[in-house]
Chimera marker file (.cmm) of the C-alpha trace (Angstrom):
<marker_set name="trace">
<marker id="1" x="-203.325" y="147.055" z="-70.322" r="1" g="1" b="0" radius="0.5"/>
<marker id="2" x="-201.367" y="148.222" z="-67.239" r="1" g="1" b="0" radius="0.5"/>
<marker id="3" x="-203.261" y="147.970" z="-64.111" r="1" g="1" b="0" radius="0.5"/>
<marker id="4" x="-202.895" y="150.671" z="-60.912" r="1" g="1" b="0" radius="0.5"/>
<marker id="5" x="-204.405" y="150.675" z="-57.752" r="1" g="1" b="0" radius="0.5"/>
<marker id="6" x="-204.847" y="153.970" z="-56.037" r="1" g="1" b="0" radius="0.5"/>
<marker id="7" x="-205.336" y="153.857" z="-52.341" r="1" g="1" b="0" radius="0.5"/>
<marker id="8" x="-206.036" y="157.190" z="-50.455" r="1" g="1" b="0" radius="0.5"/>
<marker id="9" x="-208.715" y="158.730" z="-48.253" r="1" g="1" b="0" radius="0.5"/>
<marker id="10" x="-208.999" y="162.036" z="-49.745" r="1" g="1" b="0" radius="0.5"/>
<marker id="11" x="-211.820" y="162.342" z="-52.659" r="1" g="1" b="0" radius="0.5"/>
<marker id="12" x="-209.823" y="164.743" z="-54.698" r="1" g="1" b="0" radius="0.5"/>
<marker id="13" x="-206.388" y="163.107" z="-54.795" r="1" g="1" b="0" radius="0.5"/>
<marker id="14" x="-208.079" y="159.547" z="-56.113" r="1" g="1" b="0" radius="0.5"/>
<marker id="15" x="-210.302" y="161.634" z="-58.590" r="1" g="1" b="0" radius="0.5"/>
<marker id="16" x="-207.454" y="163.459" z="-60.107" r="1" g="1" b="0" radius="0.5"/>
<marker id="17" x="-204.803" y="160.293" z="-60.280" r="1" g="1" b="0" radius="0.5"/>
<marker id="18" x="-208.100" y="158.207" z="-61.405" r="1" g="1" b="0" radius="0.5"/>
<marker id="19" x="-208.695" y="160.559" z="-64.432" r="1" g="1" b="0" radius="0.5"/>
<marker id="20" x="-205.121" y="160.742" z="-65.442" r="1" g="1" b="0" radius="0.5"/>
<marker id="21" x="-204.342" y="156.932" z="-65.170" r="1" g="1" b="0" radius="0.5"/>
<marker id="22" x="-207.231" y="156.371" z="-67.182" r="1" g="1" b="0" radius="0.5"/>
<marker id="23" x="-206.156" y="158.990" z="-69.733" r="1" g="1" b="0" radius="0.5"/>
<marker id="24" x="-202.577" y="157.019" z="-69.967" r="1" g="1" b="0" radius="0.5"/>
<marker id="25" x="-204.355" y="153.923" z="-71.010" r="1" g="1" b="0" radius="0.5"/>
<marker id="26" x="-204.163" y="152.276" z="-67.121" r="1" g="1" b="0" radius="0.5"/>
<marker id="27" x="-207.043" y="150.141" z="-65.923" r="1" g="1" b="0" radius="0.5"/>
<marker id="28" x="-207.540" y="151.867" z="-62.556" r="1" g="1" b="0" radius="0.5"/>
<marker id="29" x="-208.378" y="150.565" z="-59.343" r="1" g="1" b="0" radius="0.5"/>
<marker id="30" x="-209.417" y="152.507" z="-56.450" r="1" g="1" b="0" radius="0.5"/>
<marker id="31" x="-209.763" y="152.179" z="-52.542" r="1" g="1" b="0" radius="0.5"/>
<marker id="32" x="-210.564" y="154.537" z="-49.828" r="1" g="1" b="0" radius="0.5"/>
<marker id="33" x="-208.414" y="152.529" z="-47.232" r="1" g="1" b="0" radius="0.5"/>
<marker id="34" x="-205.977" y="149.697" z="-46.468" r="1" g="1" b="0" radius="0.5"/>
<marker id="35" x="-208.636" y="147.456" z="-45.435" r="1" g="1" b="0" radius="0.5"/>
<marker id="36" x="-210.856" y="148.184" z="-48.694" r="1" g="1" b="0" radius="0.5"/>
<marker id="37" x="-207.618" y="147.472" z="-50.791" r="1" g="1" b="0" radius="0.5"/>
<marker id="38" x="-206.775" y="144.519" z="-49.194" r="1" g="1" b="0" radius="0.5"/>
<marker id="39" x="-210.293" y="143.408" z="-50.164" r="1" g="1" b="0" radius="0.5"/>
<marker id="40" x="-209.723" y="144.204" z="-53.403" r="1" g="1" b="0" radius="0.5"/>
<marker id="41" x="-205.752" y="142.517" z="-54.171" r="1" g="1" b="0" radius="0.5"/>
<marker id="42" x="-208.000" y="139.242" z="-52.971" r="1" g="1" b="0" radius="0.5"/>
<marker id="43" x="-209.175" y="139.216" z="-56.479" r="1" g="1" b="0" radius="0.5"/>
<marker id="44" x="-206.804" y="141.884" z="-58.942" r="1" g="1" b="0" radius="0.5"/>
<marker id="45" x="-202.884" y="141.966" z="-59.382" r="1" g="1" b="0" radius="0.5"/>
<marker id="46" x="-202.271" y="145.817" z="-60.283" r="1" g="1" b="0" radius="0.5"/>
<marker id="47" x="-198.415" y="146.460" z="-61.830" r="1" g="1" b="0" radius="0.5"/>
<marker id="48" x="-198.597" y="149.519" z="-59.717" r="1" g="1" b="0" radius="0.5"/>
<marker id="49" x="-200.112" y="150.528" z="-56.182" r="1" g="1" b="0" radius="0.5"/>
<marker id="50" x="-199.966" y="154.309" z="-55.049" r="1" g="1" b="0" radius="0.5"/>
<marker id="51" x="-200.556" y="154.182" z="-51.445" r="1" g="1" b="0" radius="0.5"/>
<marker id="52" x="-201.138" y="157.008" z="-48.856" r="1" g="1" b="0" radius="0.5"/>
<marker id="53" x="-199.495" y="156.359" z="-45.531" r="1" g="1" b="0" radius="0.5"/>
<marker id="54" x="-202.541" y="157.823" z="-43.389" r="1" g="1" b="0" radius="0.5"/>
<marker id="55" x="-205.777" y="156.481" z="-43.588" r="1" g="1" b="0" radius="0.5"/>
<marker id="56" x="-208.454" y="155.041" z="-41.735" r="1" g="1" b="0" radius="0.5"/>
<marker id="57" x="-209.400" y="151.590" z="-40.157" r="1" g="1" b="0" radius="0.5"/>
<marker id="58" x="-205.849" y="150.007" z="-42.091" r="1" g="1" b="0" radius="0.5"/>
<marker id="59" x="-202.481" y="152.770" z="-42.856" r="1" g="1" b="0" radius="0.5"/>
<marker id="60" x="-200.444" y="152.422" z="-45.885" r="1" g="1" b="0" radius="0.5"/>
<marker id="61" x="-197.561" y="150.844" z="-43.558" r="1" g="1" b="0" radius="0.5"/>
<marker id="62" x="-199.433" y="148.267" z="-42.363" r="1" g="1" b="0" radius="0.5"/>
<marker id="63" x="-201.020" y="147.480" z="-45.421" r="1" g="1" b="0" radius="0.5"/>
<marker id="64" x="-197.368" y="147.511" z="-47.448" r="1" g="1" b="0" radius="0.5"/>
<marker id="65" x="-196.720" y="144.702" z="-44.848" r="1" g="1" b="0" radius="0.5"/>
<marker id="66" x="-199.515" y="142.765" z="-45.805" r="1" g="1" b="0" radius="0.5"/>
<marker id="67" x="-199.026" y="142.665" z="-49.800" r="1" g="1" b="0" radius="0.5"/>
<marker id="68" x="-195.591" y="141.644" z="-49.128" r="1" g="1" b="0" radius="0.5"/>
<marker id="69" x="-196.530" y="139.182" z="-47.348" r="1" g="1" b="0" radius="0.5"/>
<marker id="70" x="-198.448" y="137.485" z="-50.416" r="1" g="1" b="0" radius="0.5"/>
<marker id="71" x="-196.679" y="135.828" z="-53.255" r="1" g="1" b="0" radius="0.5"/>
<marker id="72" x="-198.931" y="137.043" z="-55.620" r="1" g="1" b="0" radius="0.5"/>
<marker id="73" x="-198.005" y="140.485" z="-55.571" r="1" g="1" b="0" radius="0.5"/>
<marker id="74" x="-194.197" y="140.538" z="-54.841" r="1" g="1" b="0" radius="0.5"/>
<marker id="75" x="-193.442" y="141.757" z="-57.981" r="1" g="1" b="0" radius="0.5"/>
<marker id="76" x="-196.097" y="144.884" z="-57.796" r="1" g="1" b="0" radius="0.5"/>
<marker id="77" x="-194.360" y="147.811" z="-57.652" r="1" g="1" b="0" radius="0.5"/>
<marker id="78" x="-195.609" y="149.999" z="-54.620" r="1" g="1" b="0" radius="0.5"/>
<marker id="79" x="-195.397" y="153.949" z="-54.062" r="1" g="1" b="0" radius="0.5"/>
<marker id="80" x="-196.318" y="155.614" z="-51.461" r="1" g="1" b="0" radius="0.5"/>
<marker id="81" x="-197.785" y="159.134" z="-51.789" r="1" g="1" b="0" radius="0.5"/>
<marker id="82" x="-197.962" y="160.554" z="-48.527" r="1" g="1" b="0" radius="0.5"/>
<marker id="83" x="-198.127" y="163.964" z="-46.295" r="1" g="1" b="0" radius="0.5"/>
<marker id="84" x="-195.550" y="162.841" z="-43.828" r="1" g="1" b="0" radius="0.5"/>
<marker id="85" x="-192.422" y="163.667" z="-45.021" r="1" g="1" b="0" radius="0.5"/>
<marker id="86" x="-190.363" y="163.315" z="-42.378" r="1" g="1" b="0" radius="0.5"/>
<marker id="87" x="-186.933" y="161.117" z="-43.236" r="1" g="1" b="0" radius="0.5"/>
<marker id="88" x="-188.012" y="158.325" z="-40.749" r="1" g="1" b="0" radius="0.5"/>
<marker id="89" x="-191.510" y="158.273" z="-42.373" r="1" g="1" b="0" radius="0.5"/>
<marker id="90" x="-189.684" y="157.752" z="-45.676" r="1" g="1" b="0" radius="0.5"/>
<marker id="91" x="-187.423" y="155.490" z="-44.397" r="1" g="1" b="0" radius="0.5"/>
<marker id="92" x="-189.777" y="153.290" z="-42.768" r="1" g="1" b="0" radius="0.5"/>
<marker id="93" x="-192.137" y="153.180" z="-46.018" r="1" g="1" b="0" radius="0.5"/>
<marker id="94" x="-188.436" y="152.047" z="-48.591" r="1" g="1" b="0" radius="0.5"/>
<marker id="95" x="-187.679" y="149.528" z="-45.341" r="1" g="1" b="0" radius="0.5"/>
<marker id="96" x="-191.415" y="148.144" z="-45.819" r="1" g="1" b="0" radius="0.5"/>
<marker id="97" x="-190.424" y="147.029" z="-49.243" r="1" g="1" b="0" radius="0.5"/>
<marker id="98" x="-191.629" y="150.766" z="-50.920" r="1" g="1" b="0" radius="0.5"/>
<marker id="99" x="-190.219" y="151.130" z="-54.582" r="1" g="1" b="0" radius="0.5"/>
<marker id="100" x="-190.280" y="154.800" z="-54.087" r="1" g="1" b="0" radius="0.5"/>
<marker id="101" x="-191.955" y="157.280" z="-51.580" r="1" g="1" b="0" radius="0.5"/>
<marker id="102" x="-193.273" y="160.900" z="-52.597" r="1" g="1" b="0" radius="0.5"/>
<marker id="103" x="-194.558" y="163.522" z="-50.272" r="1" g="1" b="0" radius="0.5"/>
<marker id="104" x="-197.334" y="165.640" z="-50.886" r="1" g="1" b="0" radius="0.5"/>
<marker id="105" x="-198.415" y="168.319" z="-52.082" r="1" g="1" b="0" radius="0.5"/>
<marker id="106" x="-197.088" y="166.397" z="-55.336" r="1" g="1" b="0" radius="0.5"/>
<marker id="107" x="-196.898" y="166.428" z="-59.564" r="1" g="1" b="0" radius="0.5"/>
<marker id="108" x="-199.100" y="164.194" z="-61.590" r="1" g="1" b="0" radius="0.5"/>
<marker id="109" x="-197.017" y="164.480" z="-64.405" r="1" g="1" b="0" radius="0.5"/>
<marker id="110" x="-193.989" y="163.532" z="-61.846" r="1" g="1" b="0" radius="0.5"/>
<marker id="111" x="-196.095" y="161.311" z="-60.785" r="1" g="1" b="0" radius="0.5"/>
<marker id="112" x="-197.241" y="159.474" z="-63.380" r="1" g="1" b="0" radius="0.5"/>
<marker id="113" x="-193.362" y="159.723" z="-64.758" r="1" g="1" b="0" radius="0.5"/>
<marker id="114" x="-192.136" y="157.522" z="-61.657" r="1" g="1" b="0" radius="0.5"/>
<marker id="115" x="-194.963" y="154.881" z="-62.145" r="1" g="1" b="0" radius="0.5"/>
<marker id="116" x="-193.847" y="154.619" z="-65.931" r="1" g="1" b="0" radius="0.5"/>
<marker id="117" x="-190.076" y="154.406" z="-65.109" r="1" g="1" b="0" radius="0.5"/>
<marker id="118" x="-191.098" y="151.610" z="-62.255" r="1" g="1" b="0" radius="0.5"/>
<marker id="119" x="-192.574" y="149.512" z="-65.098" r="1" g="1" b="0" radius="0.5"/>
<marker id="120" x="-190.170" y="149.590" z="-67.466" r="1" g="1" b="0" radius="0.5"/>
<marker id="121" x="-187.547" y="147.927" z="-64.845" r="1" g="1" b="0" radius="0.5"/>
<marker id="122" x="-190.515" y="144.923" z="-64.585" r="1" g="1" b="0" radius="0.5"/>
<link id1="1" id2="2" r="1" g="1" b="0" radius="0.2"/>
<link id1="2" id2="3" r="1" g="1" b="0" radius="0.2"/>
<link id1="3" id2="4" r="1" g="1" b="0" radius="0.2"/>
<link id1="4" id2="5" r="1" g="1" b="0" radius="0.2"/>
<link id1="5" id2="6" r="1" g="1" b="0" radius="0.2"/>
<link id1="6" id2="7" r="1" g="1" b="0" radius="0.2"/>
<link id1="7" id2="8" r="1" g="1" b="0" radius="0.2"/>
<link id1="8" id2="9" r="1" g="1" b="0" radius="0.2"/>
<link id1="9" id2="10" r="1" g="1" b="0" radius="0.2"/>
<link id1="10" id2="11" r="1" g="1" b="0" radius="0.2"/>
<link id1="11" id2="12" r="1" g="1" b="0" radius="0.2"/>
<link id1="12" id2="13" r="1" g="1" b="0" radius="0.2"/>
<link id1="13" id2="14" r="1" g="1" b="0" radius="0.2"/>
<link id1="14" id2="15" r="1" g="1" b="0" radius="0.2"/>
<link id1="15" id2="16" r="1" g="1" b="0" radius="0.2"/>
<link id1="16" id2="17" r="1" g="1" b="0" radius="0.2"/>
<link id1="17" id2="18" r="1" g="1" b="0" radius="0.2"/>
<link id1="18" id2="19" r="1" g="1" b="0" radius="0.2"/>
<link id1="19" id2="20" r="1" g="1" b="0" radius="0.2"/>
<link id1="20" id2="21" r="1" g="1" b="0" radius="0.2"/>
<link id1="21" id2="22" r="1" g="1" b="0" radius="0.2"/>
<link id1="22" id2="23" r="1" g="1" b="0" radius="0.2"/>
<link id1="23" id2="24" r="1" g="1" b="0" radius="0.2"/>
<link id1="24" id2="25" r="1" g="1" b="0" radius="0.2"/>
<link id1="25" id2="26" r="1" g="1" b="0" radius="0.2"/>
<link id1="26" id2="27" r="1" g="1" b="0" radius="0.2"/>
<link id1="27" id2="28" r="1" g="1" b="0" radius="0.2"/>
<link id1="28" id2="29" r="1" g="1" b="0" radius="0.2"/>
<link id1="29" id2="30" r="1" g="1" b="0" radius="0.2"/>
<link id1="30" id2="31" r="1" g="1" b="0" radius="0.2"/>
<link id1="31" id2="32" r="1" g="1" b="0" radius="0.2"/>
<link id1="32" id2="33" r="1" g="1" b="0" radius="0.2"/>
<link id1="33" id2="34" r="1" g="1" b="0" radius="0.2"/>
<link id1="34" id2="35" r="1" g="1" b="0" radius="0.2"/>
<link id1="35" id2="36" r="1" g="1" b="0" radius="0.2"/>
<link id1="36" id2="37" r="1" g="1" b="0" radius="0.2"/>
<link id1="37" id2="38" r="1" g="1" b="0" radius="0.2"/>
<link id1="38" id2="39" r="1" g="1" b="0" radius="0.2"/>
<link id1="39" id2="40" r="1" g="1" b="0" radius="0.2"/>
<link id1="40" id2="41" r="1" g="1" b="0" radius="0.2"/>
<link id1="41" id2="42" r="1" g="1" b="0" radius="0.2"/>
<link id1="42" id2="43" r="1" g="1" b="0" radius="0.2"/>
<link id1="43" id2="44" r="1" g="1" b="0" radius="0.2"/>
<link id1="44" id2="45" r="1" g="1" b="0" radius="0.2"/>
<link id1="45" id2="46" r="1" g="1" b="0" radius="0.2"/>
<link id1="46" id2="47" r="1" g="1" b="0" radius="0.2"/>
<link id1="47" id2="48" r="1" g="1" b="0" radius="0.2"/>
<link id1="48" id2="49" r="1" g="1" b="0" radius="0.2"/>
<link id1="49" id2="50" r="1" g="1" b="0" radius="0.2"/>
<link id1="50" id2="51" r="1" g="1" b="0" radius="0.2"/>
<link id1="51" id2="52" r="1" g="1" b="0" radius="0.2"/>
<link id1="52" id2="53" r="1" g="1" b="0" radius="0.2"/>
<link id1="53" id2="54" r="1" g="1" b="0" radius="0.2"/>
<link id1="54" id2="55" r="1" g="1" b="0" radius="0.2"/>
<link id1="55" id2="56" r="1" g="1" b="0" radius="0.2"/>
<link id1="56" id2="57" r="1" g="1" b="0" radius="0.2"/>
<link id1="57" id2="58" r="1" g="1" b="0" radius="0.2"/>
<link id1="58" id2="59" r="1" g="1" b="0" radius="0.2"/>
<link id1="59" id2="60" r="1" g="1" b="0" radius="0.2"/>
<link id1="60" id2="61" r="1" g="1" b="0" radius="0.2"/>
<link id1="61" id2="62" r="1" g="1" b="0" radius="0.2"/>
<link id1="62" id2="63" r="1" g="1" b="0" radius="0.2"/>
<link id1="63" id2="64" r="1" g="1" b="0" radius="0.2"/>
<link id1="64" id2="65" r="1" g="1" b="0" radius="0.2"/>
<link id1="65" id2="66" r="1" g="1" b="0" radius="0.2"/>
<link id1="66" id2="67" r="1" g="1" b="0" radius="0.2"/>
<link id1="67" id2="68" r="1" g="1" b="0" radius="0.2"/>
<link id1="68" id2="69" r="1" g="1" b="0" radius="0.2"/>
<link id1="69" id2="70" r="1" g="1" b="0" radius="0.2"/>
<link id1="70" id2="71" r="1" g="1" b="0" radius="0.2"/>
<link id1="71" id2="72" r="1" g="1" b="0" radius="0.2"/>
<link id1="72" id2="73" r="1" g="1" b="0" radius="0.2"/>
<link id1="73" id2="74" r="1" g="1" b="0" radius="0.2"/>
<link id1="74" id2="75" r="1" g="1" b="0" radius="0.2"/>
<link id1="75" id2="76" r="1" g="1" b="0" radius="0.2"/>
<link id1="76" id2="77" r="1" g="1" b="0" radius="0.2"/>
<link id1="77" id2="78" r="1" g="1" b="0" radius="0.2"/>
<link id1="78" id2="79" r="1" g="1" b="0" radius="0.2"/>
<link id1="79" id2="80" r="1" g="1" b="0" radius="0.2"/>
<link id1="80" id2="81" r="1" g="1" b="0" radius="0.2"/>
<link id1="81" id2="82" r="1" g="1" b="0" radius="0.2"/>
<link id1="82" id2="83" r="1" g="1" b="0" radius="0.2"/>
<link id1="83" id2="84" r="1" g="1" b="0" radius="0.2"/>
<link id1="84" id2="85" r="1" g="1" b="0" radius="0.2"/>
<link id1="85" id2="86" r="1" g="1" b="0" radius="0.2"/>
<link id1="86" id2="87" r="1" g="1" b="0" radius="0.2"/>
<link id1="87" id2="88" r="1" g="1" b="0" radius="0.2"/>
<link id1="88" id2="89" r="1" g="1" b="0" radius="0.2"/>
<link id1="89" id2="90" r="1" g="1" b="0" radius="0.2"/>
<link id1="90" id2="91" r="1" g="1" b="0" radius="0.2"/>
<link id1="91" id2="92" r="1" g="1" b="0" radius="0.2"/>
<link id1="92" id2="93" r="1" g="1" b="0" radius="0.2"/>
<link id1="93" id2="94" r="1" g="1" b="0" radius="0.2"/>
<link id1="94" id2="95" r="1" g="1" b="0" radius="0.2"/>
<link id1="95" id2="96" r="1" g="1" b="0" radius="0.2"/>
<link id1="96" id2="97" r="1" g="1" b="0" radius="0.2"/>
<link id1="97" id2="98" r="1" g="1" b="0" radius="0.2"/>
<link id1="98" id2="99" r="1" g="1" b="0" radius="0.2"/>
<link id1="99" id2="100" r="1" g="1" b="0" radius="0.2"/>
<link id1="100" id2="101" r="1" g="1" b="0" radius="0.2"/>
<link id1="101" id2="102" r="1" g="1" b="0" radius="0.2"/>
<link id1="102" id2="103" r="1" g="1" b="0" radius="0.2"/>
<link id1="103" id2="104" r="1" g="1" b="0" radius="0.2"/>
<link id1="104" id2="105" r="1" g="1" b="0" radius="0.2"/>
<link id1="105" id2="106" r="1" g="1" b="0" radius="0.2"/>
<link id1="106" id2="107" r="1" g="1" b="0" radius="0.2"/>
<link id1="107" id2="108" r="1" g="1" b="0" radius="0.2"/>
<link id1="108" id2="109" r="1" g="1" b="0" radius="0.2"/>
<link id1="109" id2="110" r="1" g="1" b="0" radius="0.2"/>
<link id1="110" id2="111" r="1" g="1" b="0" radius="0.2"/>
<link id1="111" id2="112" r="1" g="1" b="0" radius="0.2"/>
<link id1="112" id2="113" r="1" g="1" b="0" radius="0.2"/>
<link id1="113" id2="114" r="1" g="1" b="0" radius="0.2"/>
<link id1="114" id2="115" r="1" g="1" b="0" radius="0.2"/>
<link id1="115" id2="116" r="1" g="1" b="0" radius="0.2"/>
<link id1="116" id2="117" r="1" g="1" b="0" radius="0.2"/>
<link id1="117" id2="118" r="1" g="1" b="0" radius="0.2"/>
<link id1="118" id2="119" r="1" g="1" b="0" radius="0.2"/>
<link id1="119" id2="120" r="1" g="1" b="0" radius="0.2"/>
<link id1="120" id2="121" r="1" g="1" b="0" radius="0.2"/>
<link id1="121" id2="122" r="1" g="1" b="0" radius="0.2"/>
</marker_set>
């Protein structure tokens, strides 16, 4: 079973990507923060991480840095999912090591499209 880890501080977003994940036969992981997800990648290897750029206590930047950083999850895929969608936001999320960066408000079914198309390349 595919394995995604959804990391965003708004309630709505992670229940909607949550239910829909699930639906497409993902085992779904969630965190409300880059600190909380950090936690988690301790002890799961997701194929996929959707990470928002603003959150609290850890952002999605800094965080990106950190999974890179471990050899366990080089080969995750990462998107970011994000409100700031200005070009050096985007920018500096691909630089981080980002497979692909979306800006909100955004499609599931994009969405979920993307995440698909990321792990056939695996």
């Amino acid at each position: 079973m595919k394995k995604i880890l959804i990391v965003d501080d708004e309630p709505n977003i992670v229940m909607s990507l949550e239910y829909t994940f699930k639906k497409n036969n993902f085992e779904v992981y969630i965190a409300r923060d880059g600190q909380e997800a950090l936690e988690l990648l301790k002890t799961h290897s997701p194929d996929v991480i959707i990470l928002d750029v603003m959150m609290p206590h850890v952002d999605g930047y800094a965080t990106l840095e950190q999974i890179k950083q471990n050899q366990r999850l080089k080969n995750c895929k990462v998107i970011f999912l994000s409100a700031k969608n200005k070009e050096a936001d985007i920018e500096k999320g691909l630089s981080l090591g980002a497979n692909l960066y979306l800006t909100k408000p955004f499609s599931i079914k994009k969405l979920t499209e993307e995440v698909n198309l990321l792990l056939e390349e695996k």
